[in-house]
VOPA-328987 format. One record per atom (N, C-alpha, C): x negated, y, z; residue in one letter. Coordinates in steps of 0.02 Angstrom, whole numbers, plus 50000, padded with zeros to 5 digits. Each point is the difference from the previous one (the first is absolute). Layout:
VOPA-328987
SITE;X;Y;Z;A .
...
//
This chain:
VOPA-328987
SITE;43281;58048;50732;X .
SITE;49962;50058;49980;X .
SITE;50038;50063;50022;X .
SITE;49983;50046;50029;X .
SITE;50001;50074;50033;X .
SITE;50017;50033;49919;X .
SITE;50061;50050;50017;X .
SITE;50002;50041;49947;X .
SITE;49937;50041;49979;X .
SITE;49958;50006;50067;X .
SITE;49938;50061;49985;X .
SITE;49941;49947;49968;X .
SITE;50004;49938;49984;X .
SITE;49961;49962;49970;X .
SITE;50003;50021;49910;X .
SITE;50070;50014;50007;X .
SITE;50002;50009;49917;X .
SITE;50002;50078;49982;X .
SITE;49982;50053;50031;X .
SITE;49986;50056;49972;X .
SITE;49918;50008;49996;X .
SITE;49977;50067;49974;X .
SITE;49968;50021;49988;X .
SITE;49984;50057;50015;X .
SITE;49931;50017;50041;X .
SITE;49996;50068;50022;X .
SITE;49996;50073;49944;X .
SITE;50032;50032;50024;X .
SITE;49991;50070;49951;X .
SITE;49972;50055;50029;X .
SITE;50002;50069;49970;X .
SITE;49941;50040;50018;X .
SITE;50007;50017;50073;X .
SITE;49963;50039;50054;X .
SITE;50019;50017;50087;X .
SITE;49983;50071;49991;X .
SITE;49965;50036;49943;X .
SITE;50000;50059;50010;X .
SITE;50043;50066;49970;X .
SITE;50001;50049;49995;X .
SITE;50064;50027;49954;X .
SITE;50062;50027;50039;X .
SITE;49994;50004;50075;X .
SITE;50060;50003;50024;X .
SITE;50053;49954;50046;X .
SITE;49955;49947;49990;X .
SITE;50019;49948;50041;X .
SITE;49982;49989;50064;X .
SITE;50073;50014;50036;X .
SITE;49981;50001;50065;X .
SITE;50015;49911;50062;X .
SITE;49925;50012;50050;X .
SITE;50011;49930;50038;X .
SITE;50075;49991;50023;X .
SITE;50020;49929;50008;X .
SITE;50063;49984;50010;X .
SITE;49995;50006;50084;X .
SITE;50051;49993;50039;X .
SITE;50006;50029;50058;X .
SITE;49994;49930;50019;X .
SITE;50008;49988;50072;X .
SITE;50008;49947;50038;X .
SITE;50046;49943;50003;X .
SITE;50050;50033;49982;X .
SITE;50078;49985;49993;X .
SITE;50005;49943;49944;X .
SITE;49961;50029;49929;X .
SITE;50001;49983;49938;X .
SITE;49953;49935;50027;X .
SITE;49925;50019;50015;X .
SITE;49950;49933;50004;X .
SITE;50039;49951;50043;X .
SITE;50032;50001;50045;X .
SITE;50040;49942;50054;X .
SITE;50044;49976;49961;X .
SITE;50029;50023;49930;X .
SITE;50030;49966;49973;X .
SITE;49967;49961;49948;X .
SITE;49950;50018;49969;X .
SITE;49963;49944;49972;X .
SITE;49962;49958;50040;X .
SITE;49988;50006;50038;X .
SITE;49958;49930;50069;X .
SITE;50026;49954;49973;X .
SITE;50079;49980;50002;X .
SITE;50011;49946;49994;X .
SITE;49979;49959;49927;X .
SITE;49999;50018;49957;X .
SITE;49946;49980;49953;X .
SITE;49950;49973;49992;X .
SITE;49975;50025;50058;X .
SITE;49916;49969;50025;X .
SITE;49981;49998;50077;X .
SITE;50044;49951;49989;X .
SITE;49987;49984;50101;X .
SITE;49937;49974;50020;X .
SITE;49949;49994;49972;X .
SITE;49947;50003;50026;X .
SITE;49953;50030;50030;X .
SITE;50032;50074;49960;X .
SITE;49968;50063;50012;X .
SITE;50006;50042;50045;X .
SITE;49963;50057;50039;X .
SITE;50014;50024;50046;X .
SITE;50012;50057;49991;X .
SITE;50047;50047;50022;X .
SITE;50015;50076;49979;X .
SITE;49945;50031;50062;X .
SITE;49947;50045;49983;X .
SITE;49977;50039;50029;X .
SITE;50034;50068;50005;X .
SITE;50026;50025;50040;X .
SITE;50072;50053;50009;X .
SITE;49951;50073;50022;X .
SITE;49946;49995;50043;X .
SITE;49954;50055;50027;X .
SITE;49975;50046;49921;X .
SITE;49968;49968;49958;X .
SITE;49968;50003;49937;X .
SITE;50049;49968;49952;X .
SITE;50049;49990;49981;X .
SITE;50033;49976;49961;X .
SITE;49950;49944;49931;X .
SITE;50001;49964;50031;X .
SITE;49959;49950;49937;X .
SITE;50023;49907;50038;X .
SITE;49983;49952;49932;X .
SITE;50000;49935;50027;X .
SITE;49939;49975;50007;X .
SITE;50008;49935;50019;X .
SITE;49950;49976;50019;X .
SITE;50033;49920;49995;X .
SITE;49924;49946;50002;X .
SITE;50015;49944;50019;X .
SITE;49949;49975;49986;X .
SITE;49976;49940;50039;X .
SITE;49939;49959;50039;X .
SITE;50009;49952;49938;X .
SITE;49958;49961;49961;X .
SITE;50007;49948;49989;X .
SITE;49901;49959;50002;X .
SITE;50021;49938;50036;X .
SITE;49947;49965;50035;X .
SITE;49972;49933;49931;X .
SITE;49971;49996;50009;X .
SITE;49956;49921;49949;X .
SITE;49957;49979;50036;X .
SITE;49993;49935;49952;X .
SITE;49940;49957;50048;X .
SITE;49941;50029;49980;X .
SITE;49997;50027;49969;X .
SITE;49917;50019;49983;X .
SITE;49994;50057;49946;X .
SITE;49934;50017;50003;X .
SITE;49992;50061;49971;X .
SITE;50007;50007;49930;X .
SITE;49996;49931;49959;X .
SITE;50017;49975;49929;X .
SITE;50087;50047;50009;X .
SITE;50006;49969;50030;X .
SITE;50114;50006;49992;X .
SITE;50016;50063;49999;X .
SITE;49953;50020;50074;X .
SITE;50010;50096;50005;X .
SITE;49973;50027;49919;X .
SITE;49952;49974;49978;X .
SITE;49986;50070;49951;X .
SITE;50031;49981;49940;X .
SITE;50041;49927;49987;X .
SITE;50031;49980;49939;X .
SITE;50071;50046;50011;X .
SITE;50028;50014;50049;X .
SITE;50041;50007;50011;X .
SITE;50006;50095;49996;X .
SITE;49936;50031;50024;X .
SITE;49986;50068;49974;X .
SITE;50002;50025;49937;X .
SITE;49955;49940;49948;X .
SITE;50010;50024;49944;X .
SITE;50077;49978;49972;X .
SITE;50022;49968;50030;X .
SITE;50084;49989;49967;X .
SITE;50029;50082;50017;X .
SITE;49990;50022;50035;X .
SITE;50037;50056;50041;X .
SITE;49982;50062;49950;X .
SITE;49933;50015;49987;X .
SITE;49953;50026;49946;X .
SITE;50047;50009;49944;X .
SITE;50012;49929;49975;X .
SITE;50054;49978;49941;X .
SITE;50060;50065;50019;X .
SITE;50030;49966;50023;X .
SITE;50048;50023;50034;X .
SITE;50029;50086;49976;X .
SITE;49939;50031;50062;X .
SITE;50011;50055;50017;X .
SITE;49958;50041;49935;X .
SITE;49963;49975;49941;X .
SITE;49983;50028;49942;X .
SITE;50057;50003;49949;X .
SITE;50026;49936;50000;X .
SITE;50071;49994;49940;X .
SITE;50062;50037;50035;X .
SITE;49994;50014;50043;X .
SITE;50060;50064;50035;X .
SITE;49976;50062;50010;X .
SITE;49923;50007;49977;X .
SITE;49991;50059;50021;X .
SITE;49999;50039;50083;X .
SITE;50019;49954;50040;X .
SITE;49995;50024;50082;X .
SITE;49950;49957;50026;X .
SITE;49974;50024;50026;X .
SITE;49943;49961;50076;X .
SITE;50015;50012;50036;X .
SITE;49971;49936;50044;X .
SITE;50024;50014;50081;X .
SITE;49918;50002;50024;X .
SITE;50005;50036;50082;X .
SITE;49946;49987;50041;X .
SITE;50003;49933;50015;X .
SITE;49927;49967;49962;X .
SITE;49969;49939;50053;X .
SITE;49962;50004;50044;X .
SITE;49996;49932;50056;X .
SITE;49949;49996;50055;X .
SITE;49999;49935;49976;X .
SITE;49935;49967;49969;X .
SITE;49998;49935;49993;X .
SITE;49942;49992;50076;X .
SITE;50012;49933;50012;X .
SITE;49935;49946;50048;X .
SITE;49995;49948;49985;X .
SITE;49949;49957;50030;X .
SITE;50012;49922;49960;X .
SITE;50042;49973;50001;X .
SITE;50031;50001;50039;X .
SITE;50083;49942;49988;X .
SITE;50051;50062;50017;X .
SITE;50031;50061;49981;X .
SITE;50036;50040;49996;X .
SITE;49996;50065;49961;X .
SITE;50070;50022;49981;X .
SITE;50016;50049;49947;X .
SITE;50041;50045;50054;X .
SITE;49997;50064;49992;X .
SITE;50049;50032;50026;X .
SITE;50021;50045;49947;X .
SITE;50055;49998;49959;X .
SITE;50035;50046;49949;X .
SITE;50017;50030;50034;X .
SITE;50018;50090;49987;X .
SITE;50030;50033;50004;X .
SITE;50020;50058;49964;X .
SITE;50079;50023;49984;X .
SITE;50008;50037;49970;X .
SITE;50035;50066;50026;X .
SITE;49978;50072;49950;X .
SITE;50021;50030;50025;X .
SITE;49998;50059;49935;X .
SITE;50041;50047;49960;X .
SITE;50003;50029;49919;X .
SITE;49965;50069;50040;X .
SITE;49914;49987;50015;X .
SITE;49967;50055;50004;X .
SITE;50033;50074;49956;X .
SITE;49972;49989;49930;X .
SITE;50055;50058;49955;X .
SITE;50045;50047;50043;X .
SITE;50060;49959;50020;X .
SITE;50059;50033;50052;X .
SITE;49967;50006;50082;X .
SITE;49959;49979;50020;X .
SITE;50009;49996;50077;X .
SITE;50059;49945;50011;X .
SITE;49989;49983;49990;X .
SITE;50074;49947;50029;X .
SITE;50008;49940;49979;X .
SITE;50060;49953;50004;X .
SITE;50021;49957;49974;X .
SITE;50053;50001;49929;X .
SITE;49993;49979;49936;X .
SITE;50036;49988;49948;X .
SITE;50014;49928;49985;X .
SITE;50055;49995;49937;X .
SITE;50012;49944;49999;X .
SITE;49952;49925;49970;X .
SITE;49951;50046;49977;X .
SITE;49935;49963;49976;X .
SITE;49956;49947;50039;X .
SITE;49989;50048;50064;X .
SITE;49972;49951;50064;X .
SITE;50059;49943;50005;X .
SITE;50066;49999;50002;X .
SITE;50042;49936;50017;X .
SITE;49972;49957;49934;X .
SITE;50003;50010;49920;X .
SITE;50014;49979;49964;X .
SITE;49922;49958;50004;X .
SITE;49949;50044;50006;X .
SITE;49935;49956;50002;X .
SITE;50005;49950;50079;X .
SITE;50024;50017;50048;X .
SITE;50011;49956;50041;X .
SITE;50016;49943;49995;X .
SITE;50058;49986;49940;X .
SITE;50049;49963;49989;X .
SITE;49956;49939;49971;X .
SITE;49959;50041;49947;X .
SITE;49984;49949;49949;X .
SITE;49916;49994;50023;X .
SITE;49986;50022;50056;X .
SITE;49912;49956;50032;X .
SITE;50027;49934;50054;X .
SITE;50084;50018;50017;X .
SITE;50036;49945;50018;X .
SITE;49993;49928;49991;X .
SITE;50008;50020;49898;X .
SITE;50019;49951;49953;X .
SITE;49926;49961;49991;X .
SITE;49948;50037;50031;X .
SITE;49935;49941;50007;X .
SITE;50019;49955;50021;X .
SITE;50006;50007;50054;X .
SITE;49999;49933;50069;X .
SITE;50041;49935;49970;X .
SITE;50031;50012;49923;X .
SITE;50064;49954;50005;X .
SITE;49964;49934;49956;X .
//
């Protein structure tokens, strides 16, 4: 389990500014699945199923998810694919929230 599995997101507005580049390359490793979008600062990551049952069981897990943390991510669902992506609109940027929900839509797949 990823240390960012066991936190909890807190507030993004108030002063809180996006973390730089420097900072997100150091949480990657956390979630090597994921892809750092560096142009737009946000993540991302593909995940594929056999069928459209799996894709949308797997949306509303995310739903779960991103309601009991309070953050959402942008979806692109299709029939057999999800594309998550995060990015702490609030800031323009990346915070530590996007890793932490990263971490734990991870903890589906397991």
């Amino acid at each position: 389990m990823t240390e960012l599995r066991k936190k909890s997101c807190g507030p993004c507005e108030g002063g809180v500014a996006p973390m730089n580049l420097a900072q997100a390359r150091d949480l990657m490793g956390q979630i090597p699945k994921w892809t750092l979008e560096e142009s737009e600062p946000a993540l991302f990551r593909t995940f594929r199923f056999k069928n459209f049952y799996e894709t949308i069981a797997f949306v509303n897990a995310i739903a779960y998810v991103a309601n009991r943390e309070d953050h959402h991510p942008d979806l692109r669902v299709s029939y057999k694919e999800c594309v998550v992506r995060y990015q702490t609109h609030a800031i323009g940027g990346l915070s530590e929230n996007d890793f932490i929900c990263a971490a734990k839509i991870d903890a589906l797949e397991l």
